[in-house]
ROKOLKE-882071 format. One record per residue: residue number from 1; x negated, y, z negated of N, C-alpha, C, CB in turn; residue in one letter. Coordinates in nm, 3 decimals. Glycine has a CB too. Example, Ala and Ser with C-alpha at 12.3 -4.5 7.8 and 13.67 -1.06 7.14 Angstrom:
% residues 2
n; n.px; n.py; n.pz; ca.px; ca.py; ca.pz; c.px; c.py; c.pz; cb.px; cb.py; cb.pz; res
1; -1.319; -0.569; -0.780; -1.230; -0.450; -0.780; -1.320; -0.330; -0.780; -1.131; -0.447; -0.905; A
2; -1.285; -0.225; -0.708; -1.367; -0.106; -0.714; -1.290; 0.003; -0.787; -1.408; -0.060; -0.572; S
//
This chain:
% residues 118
n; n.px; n.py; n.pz; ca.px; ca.py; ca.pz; c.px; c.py; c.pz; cb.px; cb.py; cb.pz; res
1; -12.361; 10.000; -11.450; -12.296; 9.870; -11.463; -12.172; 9.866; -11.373; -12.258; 9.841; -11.610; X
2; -12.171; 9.755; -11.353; -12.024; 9.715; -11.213; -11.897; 9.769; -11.296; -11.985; 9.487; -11.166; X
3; -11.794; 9.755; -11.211; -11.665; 9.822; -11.275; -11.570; 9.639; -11.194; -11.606; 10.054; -11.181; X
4; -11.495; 9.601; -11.267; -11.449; 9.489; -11.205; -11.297; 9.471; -11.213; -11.517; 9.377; -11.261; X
5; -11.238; 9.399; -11.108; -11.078; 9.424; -11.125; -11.095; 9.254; -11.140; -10.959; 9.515; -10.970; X
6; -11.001; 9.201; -11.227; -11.022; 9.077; -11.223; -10.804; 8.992; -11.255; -11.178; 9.051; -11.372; X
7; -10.804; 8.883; -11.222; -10.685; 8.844; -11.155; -10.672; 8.658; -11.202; -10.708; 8.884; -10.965; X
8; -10.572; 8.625; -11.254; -10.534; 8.531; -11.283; -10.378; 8.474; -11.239; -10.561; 8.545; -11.397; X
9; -10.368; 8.380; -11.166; -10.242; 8.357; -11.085; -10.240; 8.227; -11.064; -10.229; 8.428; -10.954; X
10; -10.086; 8.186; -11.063; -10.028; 8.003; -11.036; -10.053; 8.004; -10.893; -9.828; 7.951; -11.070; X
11; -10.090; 7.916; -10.807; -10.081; 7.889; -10.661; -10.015; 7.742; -10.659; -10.236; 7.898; -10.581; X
12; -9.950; 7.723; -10.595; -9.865; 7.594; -10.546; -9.951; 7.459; -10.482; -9.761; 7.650; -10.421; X
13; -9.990; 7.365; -10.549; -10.053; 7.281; -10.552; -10.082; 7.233; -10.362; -9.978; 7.188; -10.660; X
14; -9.972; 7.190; -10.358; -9.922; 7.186; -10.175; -9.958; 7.328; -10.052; -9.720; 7.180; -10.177; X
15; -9.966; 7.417; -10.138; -9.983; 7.515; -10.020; -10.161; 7.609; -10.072; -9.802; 7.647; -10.017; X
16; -10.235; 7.526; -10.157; -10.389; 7.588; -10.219; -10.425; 7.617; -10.049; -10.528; 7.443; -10.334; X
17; -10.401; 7.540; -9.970; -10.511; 7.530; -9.847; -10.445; 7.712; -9.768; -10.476; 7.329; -9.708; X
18; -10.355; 7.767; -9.769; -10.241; 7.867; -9.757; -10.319; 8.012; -9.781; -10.110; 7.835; -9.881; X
19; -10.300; 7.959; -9.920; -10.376; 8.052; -10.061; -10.541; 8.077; -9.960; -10.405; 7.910; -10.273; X
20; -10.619; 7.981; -9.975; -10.716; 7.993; -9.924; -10.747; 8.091; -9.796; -10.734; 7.884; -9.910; X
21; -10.673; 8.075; -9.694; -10.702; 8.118; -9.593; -10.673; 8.262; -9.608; -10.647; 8.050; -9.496; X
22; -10.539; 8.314; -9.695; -10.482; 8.425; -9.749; -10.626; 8.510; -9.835; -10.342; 8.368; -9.855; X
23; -10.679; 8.463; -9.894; -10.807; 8.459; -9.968; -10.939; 8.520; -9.899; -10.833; 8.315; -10.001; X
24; -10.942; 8.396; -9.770; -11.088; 8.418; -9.728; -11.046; 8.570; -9.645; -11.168; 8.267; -9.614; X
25; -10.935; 8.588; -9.612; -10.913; 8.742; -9.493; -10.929; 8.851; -9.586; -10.733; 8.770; -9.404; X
26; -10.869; 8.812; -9.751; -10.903; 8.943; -9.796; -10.995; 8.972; -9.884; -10.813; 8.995; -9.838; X
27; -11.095; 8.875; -9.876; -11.210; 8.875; -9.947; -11.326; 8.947; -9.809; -11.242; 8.694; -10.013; X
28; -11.321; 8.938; -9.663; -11.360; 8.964; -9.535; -11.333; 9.100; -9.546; -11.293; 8.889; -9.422; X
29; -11.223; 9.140; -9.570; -11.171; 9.293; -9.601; -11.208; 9.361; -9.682; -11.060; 9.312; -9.628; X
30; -11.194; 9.336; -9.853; -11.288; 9.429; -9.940; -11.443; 9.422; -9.939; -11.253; 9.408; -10.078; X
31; -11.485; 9.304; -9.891; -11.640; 9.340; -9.831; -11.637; 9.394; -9.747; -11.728; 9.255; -9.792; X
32; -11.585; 9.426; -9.649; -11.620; 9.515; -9.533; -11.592; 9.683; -9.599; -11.508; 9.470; -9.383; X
33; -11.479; 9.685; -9.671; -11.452; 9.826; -9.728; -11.529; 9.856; -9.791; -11.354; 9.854; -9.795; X
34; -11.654; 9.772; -9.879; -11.742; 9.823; -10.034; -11.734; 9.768; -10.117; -11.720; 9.932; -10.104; X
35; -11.657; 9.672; -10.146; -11.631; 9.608; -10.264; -11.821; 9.494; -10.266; -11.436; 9.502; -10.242; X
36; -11.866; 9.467; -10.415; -12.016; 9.435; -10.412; -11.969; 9.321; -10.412; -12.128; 9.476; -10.518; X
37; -11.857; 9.257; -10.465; -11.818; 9.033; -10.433; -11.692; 9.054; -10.489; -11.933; 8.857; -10.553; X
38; -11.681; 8.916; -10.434; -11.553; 8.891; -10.440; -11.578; 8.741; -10.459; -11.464; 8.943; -10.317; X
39; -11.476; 8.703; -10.533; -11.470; 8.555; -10.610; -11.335; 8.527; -10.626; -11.541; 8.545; -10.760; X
40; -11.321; 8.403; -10.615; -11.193; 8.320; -10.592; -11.236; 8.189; -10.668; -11.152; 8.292; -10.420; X
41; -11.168; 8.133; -10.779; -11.174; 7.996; -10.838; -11.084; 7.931; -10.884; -11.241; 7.986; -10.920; X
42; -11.053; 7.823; -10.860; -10.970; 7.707; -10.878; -10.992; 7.647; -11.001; -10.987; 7.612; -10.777; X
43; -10.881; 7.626; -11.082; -10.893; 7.566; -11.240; -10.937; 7.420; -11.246; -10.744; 7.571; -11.320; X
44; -11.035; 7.372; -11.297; -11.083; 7.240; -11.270; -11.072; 7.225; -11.419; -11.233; 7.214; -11.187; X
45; -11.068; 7.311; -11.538; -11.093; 7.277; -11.707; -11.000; 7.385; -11.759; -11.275; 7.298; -11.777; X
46; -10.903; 7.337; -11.758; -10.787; 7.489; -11.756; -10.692; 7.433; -11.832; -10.705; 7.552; -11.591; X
47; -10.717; 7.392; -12.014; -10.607; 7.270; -12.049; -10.496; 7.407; -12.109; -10.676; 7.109; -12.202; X
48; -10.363; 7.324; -12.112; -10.229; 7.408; -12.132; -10.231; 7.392; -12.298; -10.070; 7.334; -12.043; X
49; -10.301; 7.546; -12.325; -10.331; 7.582; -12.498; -10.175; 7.552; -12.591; -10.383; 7.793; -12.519; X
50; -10.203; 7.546; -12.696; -10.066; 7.564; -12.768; -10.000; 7.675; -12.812; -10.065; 7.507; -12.867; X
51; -10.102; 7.814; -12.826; -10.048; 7.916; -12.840; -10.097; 8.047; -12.692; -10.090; 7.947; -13.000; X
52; -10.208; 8.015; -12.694; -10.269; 8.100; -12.552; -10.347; 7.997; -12.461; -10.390; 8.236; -12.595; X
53; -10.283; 8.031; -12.339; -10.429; 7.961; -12.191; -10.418; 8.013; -12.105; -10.437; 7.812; -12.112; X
54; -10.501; 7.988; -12.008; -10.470; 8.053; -11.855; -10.347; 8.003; -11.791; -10.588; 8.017; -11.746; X
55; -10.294; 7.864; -11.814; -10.163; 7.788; -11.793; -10.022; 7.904; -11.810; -10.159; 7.651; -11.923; X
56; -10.029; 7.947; -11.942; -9.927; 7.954; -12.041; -9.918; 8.132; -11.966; -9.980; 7.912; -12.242; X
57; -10.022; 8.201; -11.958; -10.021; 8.347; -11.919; -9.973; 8.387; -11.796; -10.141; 8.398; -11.923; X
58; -9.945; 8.295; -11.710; -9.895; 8.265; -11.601; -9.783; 8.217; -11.548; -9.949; 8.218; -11.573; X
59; -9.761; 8.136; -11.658; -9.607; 8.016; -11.678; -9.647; 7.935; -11.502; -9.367; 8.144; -11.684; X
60; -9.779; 7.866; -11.541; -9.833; 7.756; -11.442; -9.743; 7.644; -11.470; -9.994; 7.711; -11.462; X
61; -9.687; 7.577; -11.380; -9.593; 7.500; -11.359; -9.653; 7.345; -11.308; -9.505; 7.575; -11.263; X
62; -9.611; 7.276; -11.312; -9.679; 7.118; -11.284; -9.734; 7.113; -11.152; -9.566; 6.989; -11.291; X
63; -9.672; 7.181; -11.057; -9.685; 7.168; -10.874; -9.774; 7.294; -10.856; -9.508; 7.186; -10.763; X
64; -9.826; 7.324; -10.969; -9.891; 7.419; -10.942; -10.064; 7.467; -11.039; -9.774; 7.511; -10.951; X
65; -10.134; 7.527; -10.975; -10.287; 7.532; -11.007; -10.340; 7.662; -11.024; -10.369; 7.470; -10.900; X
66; -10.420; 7.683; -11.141; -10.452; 7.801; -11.215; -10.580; 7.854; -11.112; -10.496; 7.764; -11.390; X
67; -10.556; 7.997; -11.025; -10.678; 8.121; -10.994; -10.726; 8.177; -11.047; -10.674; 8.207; -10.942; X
68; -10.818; 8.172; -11.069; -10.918; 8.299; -11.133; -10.975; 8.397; -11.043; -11.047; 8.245; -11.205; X
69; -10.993; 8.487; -11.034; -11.083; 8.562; -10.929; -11.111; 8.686; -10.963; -11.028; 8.572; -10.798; X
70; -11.201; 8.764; -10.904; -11.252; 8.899; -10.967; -11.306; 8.975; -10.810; -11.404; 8.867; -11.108; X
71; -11.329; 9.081; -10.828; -11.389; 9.181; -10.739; -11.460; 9.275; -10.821; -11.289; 9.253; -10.652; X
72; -11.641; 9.295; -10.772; -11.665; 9.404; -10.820; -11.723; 9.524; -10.735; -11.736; 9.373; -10.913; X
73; -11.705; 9.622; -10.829; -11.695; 9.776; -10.768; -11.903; 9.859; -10.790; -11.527; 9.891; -10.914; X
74; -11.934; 9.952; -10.784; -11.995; 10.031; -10.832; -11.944; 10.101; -10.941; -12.027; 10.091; -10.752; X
75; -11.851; 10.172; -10.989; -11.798; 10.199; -11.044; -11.647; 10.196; -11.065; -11.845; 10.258; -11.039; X
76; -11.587; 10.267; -11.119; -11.400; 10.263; -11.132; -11.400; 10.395; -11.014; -11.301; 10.318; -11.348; X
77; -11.460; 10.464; -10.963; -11.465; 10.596; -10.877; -11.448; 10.505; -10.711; -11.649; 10.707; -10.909; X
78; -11.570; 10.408; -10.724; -11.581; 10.343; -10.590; -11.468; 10.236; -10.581; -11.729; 10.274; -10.571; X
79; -11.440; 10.158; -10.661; -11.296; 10.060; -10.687; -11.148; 10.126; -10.628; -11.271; 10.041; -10.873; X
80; -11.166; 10.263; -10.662; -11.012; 10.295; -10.615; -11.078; 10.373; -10.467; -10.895; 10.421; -10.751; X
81; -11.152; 10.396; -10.415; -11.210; 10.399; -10.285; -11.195; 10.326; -10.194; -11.308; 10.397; -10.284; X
82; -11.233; 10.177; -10.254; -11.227; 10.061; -10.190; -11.104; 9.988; -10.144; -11.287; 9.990; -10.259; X
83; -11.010; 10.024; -10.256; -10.883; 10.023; -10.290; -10.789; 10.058; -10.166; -10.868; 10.115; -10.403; X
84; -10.803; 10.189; -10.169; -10.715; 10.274; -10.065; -10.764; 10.242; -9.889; -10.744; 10.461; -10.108; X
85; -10.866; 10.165; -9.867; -10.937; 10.163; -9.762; -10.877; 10.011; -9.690; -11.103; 10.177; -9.805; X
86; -10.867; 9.964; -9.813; -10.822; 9.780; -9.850; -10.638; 9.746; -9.832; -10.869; 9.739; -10.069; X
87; -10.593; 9.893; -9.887; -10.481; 9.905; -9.856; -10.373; 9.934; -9.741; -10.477; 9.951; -9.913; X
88; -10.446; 10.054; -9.648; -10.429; 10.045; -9.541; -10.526; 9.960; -9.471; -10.416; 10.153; -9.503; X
89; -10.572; 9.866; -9.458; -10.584; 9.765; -9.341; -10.507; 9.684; -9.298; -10.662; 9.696; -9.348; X
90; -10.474; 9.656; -9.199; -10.339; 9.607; -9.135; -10.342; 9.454; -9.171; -10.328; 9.635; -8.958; X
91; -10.496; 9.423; -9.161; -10.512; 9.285; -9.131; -10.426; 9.167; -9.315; -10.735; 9.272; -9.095; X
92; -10.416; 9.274; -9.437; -10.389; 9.239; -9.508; -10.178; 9.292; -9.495; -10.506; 9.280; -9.608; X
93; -10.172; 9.292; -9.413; -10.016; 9.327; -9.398; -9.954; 9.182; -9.327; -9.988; 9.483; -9.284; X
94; -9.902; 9.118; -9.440; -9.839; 8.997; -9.418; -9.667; 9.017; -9.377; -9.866; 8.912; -9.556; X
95; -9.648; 8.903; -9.283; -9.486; 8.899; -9.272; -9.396; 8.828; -9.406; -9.451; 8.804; -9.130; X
96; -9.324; 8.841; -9.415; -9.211; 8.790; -9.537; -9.273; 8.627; -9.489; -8.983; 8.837; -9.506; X
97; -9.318; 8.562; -9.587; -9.291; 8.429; -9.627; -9.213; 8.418; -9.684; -9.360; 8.369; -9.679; X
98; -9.113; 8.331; -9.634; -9.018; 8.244; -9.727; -9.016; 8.135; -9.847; -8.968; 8.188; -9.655; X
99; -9.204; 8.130; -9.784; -9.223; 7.994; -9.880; -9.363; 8.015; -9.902; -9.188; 7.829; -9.811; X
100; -9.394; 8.132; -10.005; -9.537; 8.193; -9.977; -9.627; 8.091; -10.106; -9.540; 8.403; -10.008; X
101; -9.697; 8.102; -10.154; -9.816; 8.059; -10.207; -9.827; 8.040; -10.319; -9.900; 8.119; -10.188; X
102; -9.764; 8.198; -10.403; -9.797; 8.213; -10.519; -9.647; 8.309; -10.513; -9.962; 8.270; -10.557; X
103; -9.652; 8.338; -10.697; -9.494; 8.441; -10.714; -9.583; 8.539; -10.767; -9.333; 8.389; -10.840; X
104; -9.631; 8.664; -10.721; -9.646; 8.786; -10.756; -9.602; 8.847; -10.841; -9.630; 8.839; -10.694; X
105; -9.464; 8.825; -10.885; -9.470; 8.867; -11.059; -9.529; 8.779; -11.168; -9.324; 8.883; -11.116; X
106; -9.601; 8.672; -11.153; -9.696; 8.594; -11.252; -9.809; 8.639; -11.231; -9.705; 8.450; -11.244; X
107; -9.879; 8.721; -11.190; -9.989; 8.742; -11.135; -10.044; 8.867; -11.258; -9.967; 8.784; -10.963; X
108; -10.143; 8.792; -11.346; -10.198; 8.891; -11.424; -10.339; 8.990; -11.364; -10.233; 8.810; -11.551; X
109; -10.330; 9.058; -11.402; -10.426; 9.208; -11.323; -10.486; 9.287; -11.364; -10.375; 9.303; -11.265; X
110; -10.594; 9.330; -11.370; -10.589; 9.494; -11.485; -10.769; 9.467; -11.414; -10.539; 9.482; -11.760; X
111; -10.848; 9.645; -11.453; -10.947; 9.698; -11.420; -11.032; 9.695; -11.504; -10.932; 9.795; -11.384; X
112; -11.144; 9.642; -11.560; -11.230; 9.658; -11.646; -11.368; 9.734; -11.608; -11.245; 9.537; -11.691; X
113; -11.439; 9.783; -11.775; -11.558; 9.836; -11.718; -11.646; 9.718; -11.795; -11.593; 10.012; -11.754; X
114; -11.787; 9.696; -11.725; -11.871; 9.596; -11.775; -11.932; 9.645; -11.939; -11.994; 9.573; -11.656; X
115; -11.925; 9.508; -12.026; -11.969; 9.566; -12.157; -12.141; 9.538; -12.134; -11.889; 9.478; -12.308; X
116; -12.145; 9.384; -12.060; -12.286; 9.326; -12.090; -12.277; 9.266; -11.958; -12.316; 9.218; -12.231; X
117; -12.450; 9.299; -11.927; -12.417; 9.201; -11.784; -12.617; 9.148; -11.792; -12.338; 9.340; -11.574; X
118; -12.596; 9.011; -11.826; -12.755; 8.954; -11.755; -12.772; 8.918; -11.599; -12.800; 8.803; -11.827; X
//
């Protein structure tokens, strides 16, 4: 069963098209390293819960729009393979934006292993 890193993040309503292009280079990159897909999605049914949402886990802001996205691995062995390969590539070595996309400390993260997969 796949091993999957999966990712939830605010992107700035005005700069999605930004995000995107930021997106498609490093989605080009962990496929080329091994990674089996890569997925990127935009919140279209994403309502702001009263105690938990994807909104609220994020502190999504009005000018701004809920990511979902995932990458999967062969395993958690091949993931941090892919990882280190993904890491040194230059092509993901960005200059300081001043006025970047998203805030990287809202950015929820973590590695899972698959329970069920049809």
């Amino acid at each position: 069963m796949a091993y999957v890193d999966g990712f939830v993040l605010a992107v700035r309503k005005d700069k999605i098209e930004a995000y995107k292009e930021i997106a498609r280079v490093a989605g080009e990159v962990w496929m080329e390293h091994g990674a089996r897909s890569y997925v990127e999605c935009v919140g279209d049914d994403v309502p702001y819960g009263q105690l938990t949402s994807f909104p609220r886990a994020v502190q999504a802001r009005d000018d701004e729009v809920v990511v979902f996205s995932w990458i999967t691995y062969d395993s958690r062995e091949h993931r941090d393979a892919v990882n280190a390969k993904v890491m040194a590539d230059p092509r993901l070595k960005r200059p300081d934006d001043a006025d970047p996309p998203i805030d990287n400390a809202r950015m929820i993260y973590g590695g899972f292993t698959t329970l069920l997969q049809f």
